[in-house]
C-alpha positions in Angstrom: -0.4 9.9 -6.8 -3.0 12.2 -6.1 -2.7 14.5 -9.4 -1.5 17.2 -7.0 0.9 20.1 -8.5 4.6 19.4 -7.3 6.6 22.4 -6.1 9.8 23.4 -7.8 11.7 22.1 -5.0 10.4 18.4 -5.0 10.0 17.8 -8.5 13.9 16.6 -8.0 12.6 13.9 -5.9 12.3 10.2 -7.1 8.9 8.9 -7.3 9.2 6.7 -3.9 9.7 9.5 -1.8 7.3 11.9 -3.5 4.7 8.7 -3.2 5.7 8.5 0.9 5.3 12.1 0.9 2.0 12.2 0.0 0.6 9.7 1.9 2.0 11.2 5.1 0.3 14.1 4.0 -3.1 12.4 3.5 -2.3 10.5 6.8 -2.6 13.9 8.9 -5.0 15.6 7.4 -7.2 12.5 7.7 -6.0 12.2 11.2 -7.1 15.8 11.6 -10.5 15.2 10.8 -10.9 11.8 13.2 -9.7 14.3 15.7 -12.1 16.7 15.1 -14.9 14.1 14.7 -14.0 12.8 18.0 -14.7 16.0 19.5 -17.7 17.0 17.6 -19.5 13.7 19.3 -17.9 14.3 22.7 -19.7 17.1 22.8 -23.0 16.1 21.0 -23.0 13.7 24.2 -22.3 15.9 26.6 -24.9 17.9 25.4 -27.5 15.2 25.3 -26.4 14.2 28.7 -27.3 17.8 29.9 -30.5 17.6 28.6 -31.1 14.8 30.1 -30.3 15.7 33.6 -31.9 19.1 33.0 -35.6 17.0 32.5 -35.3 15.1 35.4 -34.9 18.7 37.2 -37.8 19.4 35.7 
């Protein structure tokens, strides 16, 4: 595991499920940040596009 603290009400959990737990956890936060990485360089080429088409204006 990930040496996190483990609340009062899982610590009756067996190890397995605590394990699964975790990972699911990791799974969306880390999901959360391709997200948010996939954004970040949708715009980054949107921008770049824009620049583009504002120096053939130009």
């Amino acid at each position: 595991m990930c040496g996190r603290i483990i609340g009062d009400q899982r610590n009756n959990l067996n190890a397995e499920t605590l394990e699964m737990l975790t990972c699911i956890q990791d799974w969306f936060a880390a999901e959360k940040k391709i997200v948010r990485l996939e954004r970040l360089m949708n715009l980054q080429a949107q921008v770049l596009r824009n620049m583009k088409n504002i120096r053939t204006i130009f």
